[in-house]
Each structure stands twice: as structure tokens, then as C-alpha cells.
C-alpha positions as a LaTeX table, in Angstrom:
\begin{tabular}{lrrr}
\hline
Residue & $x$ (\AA) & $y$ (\AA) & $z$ (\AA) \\
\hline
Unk1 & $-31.28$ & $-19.70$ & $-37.27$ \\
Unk2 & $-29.16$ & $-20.78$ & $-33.86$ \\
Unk3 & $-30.21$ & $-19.14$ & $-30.69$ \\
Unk4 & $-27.15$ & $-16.76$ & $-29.16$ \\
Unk5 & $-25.59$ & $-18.11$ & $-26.00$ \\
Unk6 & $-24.10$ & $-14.92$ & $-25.53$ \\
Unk7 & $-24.55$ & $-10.57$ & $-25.40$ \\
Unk8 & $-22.62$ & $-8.06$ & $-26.54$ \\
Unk9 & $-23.08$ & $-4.70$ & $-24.66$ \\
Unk10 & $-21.62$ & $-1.75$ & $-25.99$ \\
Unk11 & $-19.94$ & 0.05 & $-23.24$ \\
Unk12 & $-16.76$ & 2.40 & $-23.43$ \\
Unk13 & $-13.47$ & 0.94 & $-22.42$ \\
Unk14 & $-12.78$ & 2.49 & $-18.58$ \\
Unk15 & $-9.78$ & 3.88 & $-17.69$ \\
Unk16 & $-6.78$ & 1.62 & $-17.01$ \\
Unk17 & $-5.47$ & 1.94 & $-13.53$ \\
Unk18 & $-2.07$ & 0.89 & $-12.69$ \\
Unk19 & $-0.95$ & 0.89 & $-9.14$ \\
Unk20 & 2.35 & $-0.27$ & $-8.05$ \\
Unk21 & 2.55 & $-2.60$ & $-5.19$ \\
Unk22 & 4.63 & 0.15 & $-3.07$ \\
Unk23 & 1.83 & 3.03 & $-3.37$ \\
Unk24 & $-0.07$ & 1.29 & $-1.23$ \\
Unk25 & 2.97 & 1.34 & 1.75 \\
Unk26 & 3.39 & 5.58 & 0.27 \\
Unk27 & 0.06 & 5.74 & 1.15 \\
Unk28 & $-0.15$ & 4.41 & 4.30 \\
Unk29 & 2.96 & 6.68 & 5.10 \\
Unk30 & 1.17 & 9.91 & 4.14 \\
Unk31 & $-1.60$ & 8.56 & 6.27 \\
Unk32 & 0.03 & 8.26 & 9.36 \\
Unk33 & 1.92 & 11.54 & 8.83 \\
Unk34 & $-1.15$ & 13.12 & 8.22 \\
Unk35 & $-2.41$ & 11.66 & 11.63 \\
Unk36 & $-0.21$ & 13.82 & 14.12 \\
Unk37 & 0.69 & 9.97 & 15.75 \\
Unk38 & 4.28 & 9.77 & 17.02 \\
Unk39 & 4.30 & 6.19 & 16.40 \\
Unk40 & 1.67 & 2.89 & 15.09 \\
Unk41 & 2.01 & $-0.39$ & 15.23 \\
Unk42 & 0.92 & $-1.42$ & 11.05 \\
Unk43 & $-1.17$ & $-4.74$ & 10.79 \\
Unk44 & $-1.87$ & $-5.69$ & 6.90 \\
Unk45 & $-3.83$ & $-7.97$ & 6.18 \\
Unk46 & $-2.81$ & $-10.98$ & 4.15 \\
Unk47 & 1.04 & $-9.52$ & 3.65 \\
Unk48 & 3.73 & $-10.71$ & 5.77 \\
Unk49 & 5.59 & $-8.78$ & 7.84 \\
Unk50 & 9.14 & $-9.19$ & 6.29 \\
Unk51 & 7.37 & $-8.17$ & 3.13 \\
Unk52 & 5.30 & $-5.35$ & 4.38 \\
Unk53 & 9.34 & $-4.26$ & 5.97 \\
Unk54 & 10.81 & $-4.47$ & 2.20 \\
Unk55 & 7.94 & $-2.54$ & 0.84 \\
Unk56 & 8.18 & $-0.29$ & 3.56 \\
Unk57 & 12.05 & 0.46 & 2.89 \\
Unk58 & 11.35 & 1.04 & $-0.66$ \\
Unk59 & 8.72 & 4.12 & $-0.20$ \\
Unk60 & 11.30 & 5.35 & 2.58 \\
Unk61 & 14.36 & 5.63 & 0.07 \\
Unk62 & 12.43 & 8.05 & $-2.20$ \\
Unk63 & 11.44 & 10.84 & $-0.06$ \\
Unk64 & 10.47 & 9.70 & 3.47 \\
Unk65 & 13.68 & 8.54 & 4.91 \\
Unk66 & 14.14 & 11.91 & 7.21 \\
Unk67 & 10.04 & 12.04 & 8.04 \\
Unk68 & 9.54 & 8.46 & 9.04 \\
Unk69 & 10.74 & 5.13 & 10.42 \\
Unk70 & 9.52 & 1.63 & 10.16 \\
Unk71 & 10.54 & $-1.07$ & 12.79 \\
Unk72 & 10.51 & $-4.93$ & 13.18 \\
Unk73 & 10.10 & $-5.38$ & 17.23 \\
Unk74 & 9.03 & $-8.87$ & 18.47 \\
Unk75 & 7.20 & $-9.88$ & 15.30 \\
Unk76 & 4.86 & $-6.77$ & 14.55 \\
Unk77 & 5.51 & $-4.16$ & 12.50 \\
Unk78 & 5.66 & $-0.05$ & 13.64 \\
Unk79 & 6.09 & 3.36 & 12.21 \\
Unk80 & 7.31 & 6.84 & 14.13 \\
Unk81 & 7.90 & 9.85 & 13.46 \\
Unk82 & 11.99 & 11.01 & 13.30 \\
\hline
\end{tabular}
């Protein structure tokens, strides 16, 4: 009889997550409203800043858009308070 070159380990199948690419911009949002902050400057690492913008816009359209701003000022990226 052959030796196994491999295991089998029974294990129940975990939970499938799916997170959309925009909840993590909602969460950042309910993050800085939850901070009291007027404004922040956002830094996110390995996204651009025109795409962290588009992302941003998205959240903003469904429910944020009278809470919260994001701006593009001299190549960095910031969110206030309206």
C-alpha cells in the first residue's frame, strides 16, 4: 500500500463573509463621526486617492451626504463635518 502525501481534517465549513469594497469607506465614516473631529485628513494605505474619492462618494449618496464631506486639496484626501 502507497504512503498518503496528503490529510484530510474534518472541520466545519466557517461562515462566508462578504464585504463590499465601500463598507470599508461606511466604516471609516461612522468612525470619524463617532470621533467628535470637525475635520481629518484620510491616508489609506495601498488605495489611491482618486479611488479612495470614488469610494468615498459612493457611501455619501446613501445616507451620509447631509452628515459628512470628503475633499481632494493638494493631493491628500479629508473629511468634515457639514
Amino acid at each position: 500500500m502507497a504512503e498518503k502525501k496528503f490529510n484530510l481534517i474534518p472541520k466545519e465549513i466557517p461562515a462566508k463573509t462578504r464585504r463590499s469594497k465601500s463598507s470599508k469607506y461606511a466604516e471609516l465614516v461612522t468612525s470619524f463621526l463617532d470621533s467628535g473631529e470637525p475635520s481629518c485628513e484620510v491616508i489609506l494605505e495601498s488605495t489611491s486617492i482618486g479611488s479612495a474619492y470614488q469610494g468615498f462618494s459612493r457611501v455619501l449618496k446613501h445616507g451620509y451626504d447631509d452628515k459628512v464631506q470628503v475633499s481632494r486639496v493638494n493631493g491628500a484626501l479629508y473629511i468634515e463635518r457639514l
